[in-house]
N, C-alpha and C positions, 0 to 999 in steps of 0.2 A: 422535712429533715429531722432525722433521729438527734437528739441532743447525748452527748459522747463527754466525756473528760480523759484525761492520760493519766495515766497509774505510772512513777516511774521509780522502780527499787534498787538503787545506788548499791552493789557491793565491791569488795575489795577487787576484784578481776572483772565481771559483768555487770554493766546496768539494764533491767530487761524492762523493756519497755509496751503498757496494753492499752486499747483504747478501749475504753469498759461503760455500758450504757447503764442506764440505774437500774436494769434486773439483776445487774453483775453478769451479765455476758461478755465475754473477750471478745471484741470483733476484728481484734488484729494484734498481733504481737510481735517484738522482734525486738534483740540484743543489740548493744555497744559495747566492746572493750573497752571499760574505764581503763583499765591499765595501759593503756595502748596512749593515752591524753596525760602526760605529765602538766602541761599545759589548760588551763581548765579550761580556756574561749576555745580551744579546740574543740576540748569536750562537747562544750554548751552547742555549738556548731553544729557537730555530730548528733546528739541528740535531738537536736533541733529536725534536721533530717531528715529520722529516723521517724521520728513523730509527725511528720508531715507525708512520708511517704505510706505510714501507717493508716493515718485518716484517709487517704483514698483506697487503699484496701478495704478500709472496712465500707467504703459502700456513702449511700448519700447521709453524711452527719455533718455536725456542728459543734464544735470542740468548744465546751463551758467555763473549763477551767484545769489547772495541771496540779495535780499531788505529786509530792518525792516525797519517799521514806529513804532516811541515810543514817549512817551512824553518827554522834554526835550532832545530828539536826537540829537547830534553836528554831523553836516554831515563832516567837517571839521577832525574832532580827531576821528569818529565811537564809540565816547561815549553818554549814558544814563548818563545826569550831573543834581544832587541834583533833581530827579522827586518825587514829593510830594507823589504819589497814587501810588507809586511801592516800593514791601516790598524794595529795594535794595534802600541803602544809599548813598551819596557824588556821586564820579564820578566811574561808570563801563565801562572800555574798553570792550565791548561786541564784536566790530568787529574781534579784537585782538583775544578776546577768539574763537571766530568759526573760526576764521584760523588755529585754530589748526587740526581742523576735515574737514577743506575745502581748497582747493586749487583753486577754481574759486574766482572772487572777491564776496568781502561782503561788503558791504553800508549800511549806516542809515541816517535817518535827523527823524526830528517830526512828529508824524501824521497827522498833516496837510498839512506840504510839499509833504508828501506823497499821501495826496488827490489831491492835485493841480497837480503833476504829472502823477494822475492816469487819471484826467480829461484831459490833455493834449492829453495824449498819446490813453488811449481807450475812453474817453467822448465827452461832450459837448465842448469842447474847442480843438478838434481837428481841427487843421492849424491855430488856434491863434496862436499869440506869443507874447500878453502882454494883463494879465487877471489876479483875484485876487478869490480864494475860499475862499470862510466862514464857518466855521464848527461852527452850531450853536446847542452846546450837551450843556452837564454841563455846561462848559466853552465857551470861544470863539474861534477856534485856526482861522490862516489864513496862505495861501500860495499865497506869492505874485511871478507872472512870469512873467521880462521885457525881450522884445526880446528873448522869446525860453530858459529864462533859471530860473531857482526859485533864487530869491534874497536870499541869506547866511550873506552877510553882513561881519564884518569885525572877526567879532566873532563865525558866526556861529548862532547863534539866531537870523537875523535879524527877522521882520515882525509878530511882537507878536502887532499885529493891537489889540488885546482883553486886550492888559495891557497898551494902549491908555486912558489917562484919561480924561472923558467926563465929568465927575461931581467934580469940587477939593472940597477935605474934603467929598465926599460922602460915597457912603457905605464901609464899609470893604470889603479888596482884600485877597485873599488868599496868595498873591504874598506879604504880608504885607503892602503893600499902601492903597490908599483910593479914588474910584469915578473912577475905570476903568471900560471901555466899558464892559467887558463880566458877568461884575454885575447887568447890567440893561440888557444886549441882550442874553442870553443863557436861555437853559432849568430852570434851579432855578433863572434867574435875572427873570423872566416874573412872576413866583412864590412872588418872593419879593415886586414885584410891587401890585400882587394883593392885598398879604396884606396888602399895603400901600394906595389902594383904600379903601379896608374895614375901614381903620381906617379913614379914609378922609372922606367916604359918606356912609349912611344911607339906598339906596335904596337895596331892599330885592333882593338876588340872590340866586341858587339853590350850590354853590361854598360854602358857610359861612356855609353849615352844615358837608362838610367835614373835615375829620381828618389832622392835619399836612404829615402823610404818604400820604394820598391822593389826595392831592392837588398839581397837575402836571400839567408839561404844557398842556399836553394832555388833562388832565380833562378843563383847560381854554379855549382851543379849540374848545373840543366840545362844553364847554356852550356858545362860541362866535357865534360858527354856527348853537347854535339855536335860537341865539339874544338875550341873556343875555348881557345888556347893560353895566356890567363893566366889564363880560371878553373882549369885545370890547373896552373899555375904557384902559384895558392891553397890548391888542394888538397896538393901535393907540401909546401909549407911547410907547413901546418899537421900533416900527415901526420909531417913527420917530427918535428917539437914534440913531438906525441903520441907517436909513437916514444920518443923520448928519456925524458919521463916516465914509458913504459910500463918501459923496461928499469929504470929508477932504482926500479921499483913491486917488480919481479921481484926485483932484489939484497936486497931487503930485506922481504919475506916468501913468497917462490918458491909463487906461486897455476899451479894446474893450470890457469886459461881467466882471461883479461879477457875480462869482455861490454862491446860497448858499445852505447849504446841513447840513444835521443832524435833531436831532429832534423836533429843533422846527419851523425848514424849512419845515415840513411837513405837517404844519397847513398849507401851501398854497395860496390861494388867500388873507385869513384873514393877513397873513404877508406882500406876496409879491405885495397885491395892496396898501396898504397903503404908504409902503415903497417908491412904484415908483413916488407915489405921492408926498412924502416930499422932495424927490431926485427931481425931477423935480422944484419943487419950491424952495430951496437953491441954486441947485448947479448952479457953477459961466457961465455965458453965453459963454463963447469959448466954455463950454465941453456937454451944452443942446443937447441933442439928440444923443449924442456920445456910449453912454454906456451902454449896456443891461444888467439885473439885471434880473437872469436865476435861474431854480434848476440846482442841478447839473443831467449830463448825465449817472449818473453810479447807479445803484440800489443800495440801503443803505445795504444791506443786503452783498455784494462783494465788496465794494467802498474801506474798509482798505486792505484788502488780494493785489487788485489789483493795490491798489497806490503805494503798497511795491515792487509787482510785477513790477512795469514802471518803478519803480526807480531803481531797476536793469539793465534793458534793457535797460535804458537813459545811466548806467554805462557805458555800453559795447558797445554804439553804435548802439544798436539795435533798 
């Protein structure tokens, strides 16, 4: 019997769910509408399921243990505590709840802990052991790992590098504060910037005749790469934000590689050259030349399943 754990990444609409064995092969996957469970024992039910009809897809295995990556995850307590973008309220004992239907262990931390561990384990940052991922989506999440282990902190949330305040008094946080990093460096901060160019300058771009809906980062993107001079002018700002918070990352636990990974990671050179460049020029001279500034190793497409997946197998040992 192949030994197997469940990868399960909790977001605001879908929870998708893999049964992943330790080469990080999928041997089975398949979704739940979180939205659809306002109710969470529904949920738990549901999943429950899901992952049960999945281990017999994938064939003769042995289920080891369960990871979930979620937002506001306490790896600490295996609660979902006050997460904005999931119907469920205050604080849910989730882990609690699947022990009712499982008897191997169950774990959670955030979905970005979970990326950081999924790159440890099957990525880029295999036989590091002190390196920092970015998850640069909506928001900003990060997984910070000193000496082989992801920082928790005393609470449980440390390393919310995205609720870092880079601008005081700047733009509104979701988080209710004001001027934090993942306002200016995420999917919608690059959005907000533009239209902070439009309203700054004059010069004609193919961007200003799109709608509110369609004005993504992506669309910024592409019109950088076709040298449309103020999606360039987006990318250079947000580039160097992220600069500045990267070097501020380095002084204060000196990681051998930042990854970063999500989707505005995926504009590519238009991010990751500029960045290297302001990083280079800030940061402080013990750390010059120290630090590589990487995509992540894991395909966007399997990166949450199997970050949830390592953080199981990190549980047990494996």
């Amino acid at each position: 019997m192949k030994e197997v754990t469940a990868g399960i990444d909790i977001g605001g609409t879908n929870s998708v769910i893999g049964i992943v064995d330790r080469e990080a092969h999928i041997l089975a996957q398949t979704k739940v509408a979180t939205k659809d469970y306002p109710d969470v024992k529904n949920y738990v039910k549901a999943v429950h399921d899901a992952i049960q009809k999945a281990l017999k897809e994938a064939g003769e295995v042995t289920l080891q243990a369960i990871g979930i990556g979620a937002p506001n995850g306490n790896y600490y307590h295996g609660t979902i505590e006050h997460a904005p973008n999931l119907v469920w309220k205050g604080i849910v004992p989730l882990c609690e709840m699947f022990k009712k239907y499982y008897t191997c262990p169950v774990v959670l931390t955030n979905d970005a802990n979970a990326a950081a561990m999924g790159e440890m384990i099957y990525g880029g940052a295999k036989g590091m052991k002190d390196f920092i991922v970015l998850t640069l989506g909506t928001g900003l999440g990060s997984g910070i790992v000193i000496n082989g282990e992801v920082v928790y902190g005393h609470t449980g949330f440390a390393g919310e590098i995205g609720h870092t305040i880079v601008e005081p008094f700047g733009r509104d946080c979701g988080c209710g504060r004001q001027g934090c990093l993942e306002n200016y460096v995420s999917a919608t901060g690059i959005v907000r910037t533009m239209n902070e160019i439009f309203a700054d300058r004059r010069d004609p771009s193919p961007l200003r005749k799109l709608g509110e809906d369609e004005l993504t980062s992506k669309a910024i993107a592409e019109a950088a790469a076709s040298g449309d001079t103020l999606a360039l002018e987006a990318f250079d700002r947000t580039a160097e934000t992220l600069a500045l918070a990267i070097v501020n990352s380095v002084a204060f636990s000196s990681p051998e590689a930042i990854f970063l990974f999500g989707g505005l990671a995926q504009a590519g050179d238009l991010l990751f050259e500029p960045v290297r460049r302001y990083v280079d020029e800030m940061i402080q001279v013990i750390f010059k030349g120290t630090v590589k500034i990487l995509p992540s190793g894991l395909a966007e497409a399997d990166a949450a399943v199997l970050g949830a997946s390592a953080l199981a197998w990190k549980e047990i040992g494996g």
